[in-house]
C-alpha positions in Angstrom: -3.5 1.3 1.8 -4.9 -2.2 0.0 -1.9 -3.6 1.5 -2.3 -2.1 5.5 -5.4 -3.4 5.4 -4.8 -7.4 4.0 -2.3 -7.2 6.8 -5.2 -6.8 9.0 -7.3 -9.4 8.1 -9.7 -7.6 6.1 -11.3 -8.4 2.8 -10.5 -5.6 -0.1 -12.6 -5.1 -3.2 -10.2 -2.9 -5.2 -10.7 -1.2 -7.7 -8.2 0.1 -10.6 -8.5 0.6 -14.5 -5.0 -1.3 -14.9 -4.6 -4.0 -12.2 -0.5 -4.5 -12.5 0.7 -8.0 -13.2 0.9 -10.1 -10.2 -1.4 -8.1 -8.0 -3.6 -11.0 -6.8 -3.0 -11.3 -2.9 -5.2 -13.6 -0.4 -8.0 -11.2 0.4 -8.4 -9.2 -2.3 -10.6 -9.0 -4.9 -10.0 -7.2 -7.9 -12.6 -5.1 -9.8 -11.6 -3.7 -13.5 -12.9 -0.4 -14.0 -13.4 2.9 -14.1 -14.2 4.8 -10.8 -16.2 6.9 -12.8 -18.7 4.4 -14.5 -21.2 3.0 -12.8 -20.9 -0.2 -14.4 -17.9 -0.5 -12.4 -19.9 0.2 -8.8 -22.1 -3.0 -10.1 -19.6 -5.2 -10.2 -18.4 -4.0 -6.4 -21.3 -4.2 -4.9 -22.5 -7.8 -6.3 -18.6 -8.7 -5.6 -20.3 -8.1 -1.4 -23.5 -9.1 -2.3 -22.4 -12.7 -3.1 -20.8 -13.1 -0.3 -22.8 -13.8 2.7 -20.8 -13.8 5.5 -19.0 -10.0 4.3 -20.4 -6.8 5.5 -19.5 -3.6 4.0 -18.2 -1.5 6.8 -15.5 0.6 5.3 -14.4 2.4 2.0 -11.2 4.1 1.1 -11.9 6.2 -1.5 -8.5 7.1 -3.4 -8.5 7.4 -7.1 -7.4 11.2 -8.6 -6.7 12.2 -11.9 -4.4 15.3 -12.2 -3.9 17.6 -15.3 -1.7 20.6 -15.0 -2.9 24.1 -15.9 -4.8 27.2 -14.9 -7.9 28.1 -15.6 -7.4 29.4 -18.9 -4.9 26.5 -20.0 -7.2 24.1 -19.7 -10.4 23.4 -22.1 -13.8 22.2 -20.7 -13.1 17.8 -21.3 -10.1 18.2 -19.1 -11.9 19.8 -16.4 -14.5 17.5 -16.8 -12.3 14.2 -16.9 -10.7 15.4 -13.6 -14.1 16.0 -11.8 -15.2 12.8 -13.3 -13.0 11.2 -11.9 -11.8 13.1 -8.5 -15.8 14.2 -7.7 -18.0 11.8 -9.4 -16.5 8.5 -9.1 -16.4 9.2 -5.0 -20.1 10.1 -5.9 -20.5 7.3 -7.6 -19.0 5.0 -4.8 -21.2 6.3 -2.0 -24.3 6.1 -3.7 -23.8 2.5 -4.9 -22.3 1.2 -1.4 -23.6 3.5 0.9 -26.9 1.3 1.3 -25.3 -1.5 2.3 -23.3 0.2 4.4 -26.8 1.3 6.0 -28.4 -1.8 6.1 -25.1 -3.3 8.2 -25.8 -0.6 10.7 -23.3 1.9 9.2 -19.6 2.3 8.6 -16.8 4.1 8.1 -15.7 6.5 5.2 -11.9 7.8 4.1 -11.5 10.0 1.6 -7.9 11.0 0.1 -8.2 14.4 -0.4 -5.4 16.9 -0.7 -3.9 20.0 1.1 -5.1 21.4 -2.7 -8.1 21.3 -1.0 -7.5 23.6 1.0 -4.7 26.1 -0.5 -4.8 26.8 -3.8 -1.8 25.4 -5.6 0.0 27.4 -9.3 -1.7 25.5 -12.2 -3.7 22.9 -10.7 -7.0 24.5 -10.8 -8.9 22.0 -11.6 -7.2 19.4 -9.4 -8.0 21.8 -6.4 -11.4 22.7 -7.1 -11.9 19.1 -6.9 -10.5 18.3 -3.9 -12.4 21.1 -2.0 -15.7 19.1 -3.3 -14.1 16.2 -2.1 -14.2 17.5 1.6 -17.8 19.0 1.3 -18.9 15.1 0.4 -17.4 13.8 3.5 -19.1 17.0 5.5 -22.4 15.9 4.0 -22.5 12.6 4.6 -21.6 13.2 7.9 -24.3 15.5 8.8 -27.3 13.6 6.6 -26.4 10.2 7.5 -23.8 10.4 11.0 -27.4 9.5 13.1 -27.3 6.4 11.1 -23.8 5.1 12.1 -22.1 6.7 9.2 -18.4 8.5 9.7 -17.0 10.3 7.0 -13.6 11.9 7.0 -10.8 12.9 4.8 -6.8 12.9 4.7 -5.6 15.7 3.4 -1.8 14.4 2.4 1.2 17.3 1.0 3.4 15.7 -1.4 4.0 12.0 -1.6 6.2 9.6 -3.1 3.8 7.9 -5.9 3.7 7.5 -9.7 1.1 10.0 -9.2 3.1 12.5 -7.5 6.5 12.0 -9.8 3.8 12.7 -13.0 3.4 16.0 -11.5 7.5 16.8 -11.0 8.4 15.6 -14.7 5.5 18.1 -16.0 8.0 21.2 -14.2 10.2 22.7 -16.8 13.1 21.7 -14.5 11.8 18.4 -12.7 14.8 18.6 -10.0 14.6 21.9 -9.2 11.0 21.6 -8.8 11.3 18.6 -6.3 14.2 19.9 -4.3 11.7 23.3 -3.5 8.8 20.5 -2.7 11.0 18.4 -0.6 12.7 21.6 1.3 9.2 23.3 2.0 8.7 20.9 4.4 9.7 21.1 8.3 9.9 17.1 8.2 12.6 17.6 5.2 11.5 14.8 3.5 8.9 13.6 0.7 6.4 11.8 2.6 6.1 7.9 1.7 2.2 5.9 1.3 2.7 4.2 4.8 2.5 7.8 6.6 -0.9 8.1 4.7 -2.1 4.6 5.5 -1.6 4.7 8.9 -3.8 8.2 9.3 -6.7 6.5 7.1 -5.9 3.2 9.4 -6.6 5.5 12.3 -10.1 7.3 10.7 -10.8 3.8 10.0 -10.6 2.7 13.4 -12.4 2.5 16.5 -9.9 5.1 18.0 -11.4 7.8 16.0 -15.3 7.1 17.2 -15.2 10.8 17.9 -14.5 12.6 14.7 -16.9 12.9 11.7 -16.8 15.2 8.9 -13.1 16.3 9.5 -9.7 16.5 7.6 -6.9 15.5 8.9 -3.7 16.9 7.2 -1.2 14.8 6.5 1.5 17.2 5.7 4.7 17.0 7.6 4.4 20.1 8.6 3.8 21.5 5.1 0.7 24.1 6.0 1.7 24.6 9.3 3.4 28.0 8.4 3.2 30.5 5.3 7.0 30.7 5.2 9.2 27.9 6.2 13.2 28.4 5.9 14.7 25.4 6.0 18.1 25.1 8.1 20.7 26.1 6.9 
């Protein structure tokens, strides 16, 4: 997404807990932190405040922390850490840049939700309770604050080629079985890569969408689009 976006000319404040080495681009400007401090959200917004000529008219919001486990498996910190992380630090983000946001005459708001939001998935409970608050944000912001040139929406992407994703195949018992059942549930046959996510977050992003506020869009390949796929033979 950071890197659609530099290709477009526009100025990033990223944020990550572990920039990698050789991550500095032209455009970007990297925050260290937590998504769930709000030390961190300081730092962003004096990162725009300091800079006169910038406007804050868009936010991605992206970070997700996944532990696998039902509800039983999993003790109280991990549910919180994931929340933390998944709920509060988009809470976090929108009530530390919202205002400026405001005070530019609004903007526009992506979050990267999940199809977990949606459809419960076997022993990510807290992952996809979550989510689900993760499209109820982008609902209320859209109702208390769309009068105010505010759009928020969500992408709701099925399985896709990250670090984040390949975490969640080597915690199966049999990693490859596991992903040949994820990649063959979908119509598309394939794992979907970042750039099909980016461009549907380009596109809530954009003046294109001036229509739509407080929706998800799934981003899928076809994943939810029927309760019992066979792939061809």
């Amino acid at each position: 997404m950071t890197t659609t976006l530099l290709e477009r000319g526009v100025l990033v404040v990223g944020v990550d807990r572990n920039w990698a080495e050789g991550a500095e681009r032209p455009g970007l400007v990297r925050v260290s932190g937590s998504v769930s401090e709000q030390s961190t959200w300081r730092q962003v917004t004096d990162e725009i405040r300091r800079r006169e000529d910038v406007t804050l008219s868009m936010m991605v919001i992206n970070a997700a922390r996944l532990v696998v486990g039902n509800l039983l498996d999993l003790d109280e910190e991990e549910i919180r850490g994931v929340f933390d992380v998944n709920v509060y630090g988009a809470v976090r983000a929108v009530r530390s840049c919202l205002p400026l946001m405001l005070a530019a005459g609004g903007g526009r708001i992506v979050a990267v939700a999940s199809v977990d939001a949606l459809y419960a998935e076997k022993d990510l409970a807290a992952y996809c309770m979550s989510k689900g608050a993760l499209l109820q944000l982008v609902r209320t912001l859209a109702v208390d604050f769309g009068g105010q040139g505010i759009r928020a929406n969500a992408v709701c992407p099925g399985a896709i080629d990250t670090p984040f994703f390949r975490q969640h195949v080597e915690a199966a018992s049999d990693p490859e079985a596991f992903l040949k059942i994820k990649t063959q549930r979908h119509p598309s046959g394939r794992i979907l890569r970042p750039e099909d996510v980016a461009s549907a977050v380009l596109y809530l992003l954009s003046v294109e969408s001036l229509g739509i506020n407080g929706a998800h869009l799934m981003v899928d390949g076809g994943l939810t689009a029927t309760f019992d796929y066979q792939p061809p033979l």
